[in-house]
C-alpha positions as CSV (number, residue, x, y, z in Angstrom):
1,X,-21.2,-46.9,-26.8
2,X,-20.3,-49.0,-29.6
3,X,-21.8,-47.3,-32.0
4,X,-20.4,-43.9,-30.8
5,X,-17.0,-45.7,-31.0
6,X,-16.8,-46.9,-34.3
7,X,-18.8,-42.9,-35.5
8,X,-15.3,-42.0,-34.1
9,X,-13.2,-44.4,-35.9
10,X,-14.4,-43.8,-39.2
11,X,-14.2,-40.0,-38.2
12,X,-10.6,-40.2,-38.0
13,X,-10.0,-42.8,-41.4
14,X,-12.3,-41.4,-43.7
15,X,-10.0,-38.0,-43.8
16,X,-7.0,-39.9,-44.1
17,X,-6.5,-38.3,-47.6
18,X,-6.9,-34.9,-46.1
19,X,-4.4,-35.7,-43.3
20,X,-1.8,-36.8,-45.8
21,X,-2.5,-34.2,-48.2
22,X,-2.1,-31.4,-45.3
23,X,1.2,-32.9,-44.1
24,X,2.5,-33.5,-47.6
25,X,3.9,-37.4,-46.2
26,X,4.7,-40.0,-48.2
27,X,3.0,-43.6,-47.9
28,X,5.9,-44.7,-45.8
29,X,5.8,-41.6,-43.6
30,X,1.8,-41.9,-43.5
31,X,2.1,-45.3,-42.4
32,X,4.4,-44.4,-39.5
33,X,2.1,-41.7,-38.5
34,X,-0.7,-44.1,-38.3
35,X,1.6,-46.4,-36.3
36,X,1.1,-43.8,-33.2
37,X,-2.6,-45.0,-33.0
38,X,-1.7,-48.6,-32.8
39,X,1.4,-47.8,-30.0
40,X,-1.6,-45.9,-27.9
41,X,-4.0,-48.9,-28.1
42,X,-1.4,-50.8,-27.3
43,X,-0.5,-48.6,-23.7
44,X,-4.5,-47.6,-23.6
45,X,-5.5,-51.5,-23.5
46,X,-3.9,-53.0,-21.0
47,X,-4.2,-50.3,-18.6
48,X,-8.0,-50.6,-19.1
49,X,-8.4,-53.2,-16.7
50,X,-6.5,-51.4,-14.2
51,X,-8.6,-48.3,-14.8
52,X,-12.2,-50.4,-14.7
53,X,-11.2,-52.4,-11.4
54,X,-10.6,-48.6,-10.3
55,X,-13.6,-46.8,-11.5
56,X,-15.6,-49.2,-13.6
57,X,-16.4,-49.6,-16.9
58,X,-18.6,-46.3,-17.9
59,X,-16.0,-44.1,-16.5
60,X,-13.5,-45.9,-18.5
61,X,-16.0,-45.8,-21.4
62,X,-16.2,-42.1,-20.9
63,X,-12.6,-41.5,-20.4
64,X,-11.8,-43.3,-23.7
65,X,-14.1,-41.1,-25.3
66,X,-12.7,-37.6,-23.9
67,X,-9.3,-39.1,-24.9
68,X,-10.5,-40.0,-28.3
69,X,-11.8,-36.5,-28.6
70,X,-8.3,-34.8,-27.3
71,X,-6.6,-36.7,-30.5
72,X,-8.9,-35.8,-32.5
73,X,-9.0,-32.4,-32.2
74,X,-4.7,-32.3,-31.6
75,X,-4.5,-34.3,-35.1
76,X,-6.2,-32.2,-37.0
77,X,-5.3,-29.1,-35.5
78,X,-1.8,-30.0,-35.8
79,X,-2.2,-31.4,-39.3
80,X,-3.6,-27.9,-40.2
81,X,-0.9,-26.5,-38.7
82,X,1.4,-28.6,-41.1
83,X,3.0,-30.4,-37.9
84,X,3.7,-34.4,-38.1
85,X,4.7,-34.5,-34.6
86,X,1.7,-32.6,-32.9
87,X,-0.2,-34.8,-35.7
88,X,1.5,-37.9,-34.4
89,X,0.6,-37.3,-30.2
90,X,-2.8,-36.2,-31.7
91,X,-3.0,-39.9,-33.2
92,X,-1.1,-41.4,-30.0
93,X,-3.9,-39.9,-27.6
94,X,-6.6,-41.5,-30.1
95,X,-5.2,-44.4,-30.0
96,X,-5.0,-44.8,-25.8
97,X,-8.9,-43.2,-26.3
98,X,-10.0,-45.9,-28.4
99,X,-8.0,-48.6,-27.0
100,X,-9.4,-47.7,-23.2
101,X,-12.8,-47.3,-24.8
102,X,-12.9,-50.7,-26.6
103,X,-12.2,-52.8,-23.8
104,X,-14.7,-51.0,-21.1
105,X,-17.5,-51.3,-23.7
106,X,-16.7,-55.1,-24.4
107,X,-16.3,-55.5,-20.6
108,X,-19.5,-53.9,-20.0
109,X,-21.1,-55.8,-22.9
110,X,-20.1,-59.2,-21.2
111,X,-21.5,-58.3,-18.3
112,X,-24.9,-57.2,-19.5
113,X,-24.7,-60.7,-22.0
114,X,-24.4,-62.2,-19.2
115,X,-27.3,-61.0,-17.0
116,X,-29.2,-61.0,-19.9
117,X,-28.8,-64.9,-19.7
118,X,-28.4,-65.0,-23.7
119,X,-25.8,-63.8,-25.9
120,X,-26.6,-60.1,-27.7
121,X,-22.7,-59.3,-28.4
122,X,-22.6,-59.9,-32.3
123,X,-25.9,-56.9,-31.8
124,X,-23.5,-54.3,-30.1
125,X,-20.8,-55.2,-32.3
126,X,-23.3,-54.2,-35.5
127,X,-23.8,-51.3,-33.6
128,X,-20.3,-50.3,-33.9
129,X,-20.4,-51.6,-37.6
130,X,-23.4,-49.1,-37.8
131,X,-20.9,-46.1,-36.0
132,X,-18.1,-46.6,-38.4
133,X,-21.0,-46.5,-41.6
134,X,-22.2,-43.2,-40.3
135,X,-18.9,-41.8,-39.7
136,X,-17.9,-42.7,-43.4
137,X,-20.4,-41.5,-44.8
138,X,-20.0,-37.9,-43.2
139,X,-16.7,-38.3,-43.8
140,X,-17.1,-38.2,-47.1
141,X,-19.9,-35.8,-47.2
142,X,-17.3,-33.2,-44.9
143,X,-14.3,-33.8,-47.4
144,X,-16.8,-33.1,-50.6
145,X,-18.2,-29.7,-49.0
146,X,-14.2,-28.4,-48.5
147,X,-14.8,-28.6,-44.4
148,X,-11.7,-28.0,-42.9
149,X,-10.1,-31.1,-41.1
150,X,-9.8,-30.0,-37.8
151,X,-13.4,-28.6,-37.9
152,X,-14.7,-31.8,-38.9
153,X,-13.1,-33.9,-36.6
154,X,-13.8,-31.4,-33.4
155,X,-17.6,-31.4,-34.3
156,X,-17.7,-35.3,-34.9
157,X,-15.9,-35.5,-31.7
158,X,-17.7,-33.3,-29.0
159,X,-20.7,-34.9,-30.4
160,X,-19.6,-38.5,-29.6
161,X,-18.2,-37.2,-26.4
162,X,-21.3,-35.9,-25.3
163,X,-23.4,-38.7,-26.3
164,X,-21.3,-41.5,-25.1
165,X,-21.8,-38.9,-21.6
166,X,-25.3,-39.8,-21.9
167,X,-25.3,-43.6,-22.9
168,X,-23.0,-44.8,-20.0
169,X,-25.6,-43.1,-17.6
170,X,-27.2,-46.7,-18.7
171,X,-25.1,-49.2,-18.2
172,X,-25.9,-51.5,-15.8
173,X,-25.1,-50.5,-12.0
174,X,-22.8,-53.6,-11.9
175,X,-19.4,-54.5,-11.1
176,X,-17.0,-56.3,-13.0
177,X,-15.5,-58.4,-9.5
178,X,-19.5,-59.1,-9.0
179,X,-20.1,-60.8,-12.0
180,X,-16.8,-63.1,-12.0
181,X,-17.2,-64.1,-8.6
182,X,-21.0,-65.0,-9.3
183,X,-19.4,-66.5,-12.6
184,X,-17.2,-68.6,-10.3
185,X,-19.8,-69.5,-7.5
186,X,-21.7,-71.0,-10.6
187,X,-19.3,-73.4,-12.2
C-alpha cells in the first residue's frame, strides 16, 4: 500500500511539465493549480478517521486509491482538453484520494507495528520511497516516448488501483478500536 501510494504520487509530479505545458499556466497559475491537491488532503484527512471507524482501514485504503485514480484520470483528461478547472477537481479528487489513502495505510501500519511487537514503520515508509522511485522513473520514461498525459496517468492508475485491490486483501483482520483499547488495558 505504501509503495502503490507513492507509484501514484510520483505519477502525478513527474508530468508536471506536461500538465503546465498543456494548459499553457504560468508558475503562479501552476502553483494554484497544485494548491487543489493540498485543499483535498486537507478535507480527505480528517474525514479518514471517520471513514476507518466506519469501514476500516483497507476499505479506506482502497477507497483512497479509486479516488486517486478518478483525479488522475480527470487531470489529465481535462488538461488534454486544455481545461484548468476540470484539471483543478481532477487534482482536488487526488488530493482527498491520497490524503484518505495516507492515513488508512499509516493506521494500518501502526497496528501491524504493533502486533508485530517491534517497530517495522521506517520499512513501509521505504516502500513508499521505493513507489515514488518507480513512478519517476516511468515518468520520465512516458514523457521521453511522447505518451499522451492522460494515457499515462490512466494506465499508471488502474494499475495501482488494482493492485492496491489485491494488497489490502492482507492486512491484518483487525480493528482500529481493538488495538487501542488493548493499547489502554496495557498501560
Amino acid at each position: 500500500a505504501f509503495a502503490l501510494n507513492g507509484l501514484c504520487f510520483a505519477t502525478l509530479v513527474s508530468r508536471v511539465p506536461d500538465l503546465r505545458g498543456s494548459l499553457d499556466l504560468s508558475n503562479g497559475a501552476l502553483g494554484l493549480l497544485l494548491l487543489s491537491i493540498a485543499v483535498g488532503s486537507m478535507v480527505g484527512m480528517p474525514a479518514s478517521g471517520f471513514l476507518i471507524e466506519r469501514w476500516g482501514e483497507a476499505a479506506v485504503v482502497r477507497l483512497g486509491a479509486r479516488m486517486d485514480l478518478l483525479g488522475l484520470v480527470v487531470a489529465g483528461l481535462a488538461a488534454t482538453a486544455g481545461s484548468e478547472l476540470g484539471t483543478a477537481v481532477g487534482m482536488l479528487c487526488y488530493g482527498f484520494g491520497t490524503g484518505t489513502w495516507d492515513v488508512g495505510m499509516n493506521v494500518e501500519g501502526a497496528a501491524v507495528e504493533r502486533l508485530a511487537g517491534r517497530s517495522i514503520m521506517p520499512r513501509f515508509h521505504a516502500g513508499w520511497s521505493l513507489g515514488t522511485f518507480t513512478g519517476a522513473g516511468l515518468g520520465a520514461g512516458a514523457a521521453a516516448l511522447g505518451i499522451p498525459l492522460s494515457v499515462h496517468y490512466i494506465v499508471v492508475g488502474g494499475l495501482a488501483v488494482g493492485a492496491a485491490d489485491v494488497a489490502t486483501r492482507g492486512f491484518p483482520a483487525v480493528e482500529s478500536d481493538v488495538v487501542w483499547e488493548e493499547e489502554e488495558a496495557t498501560s
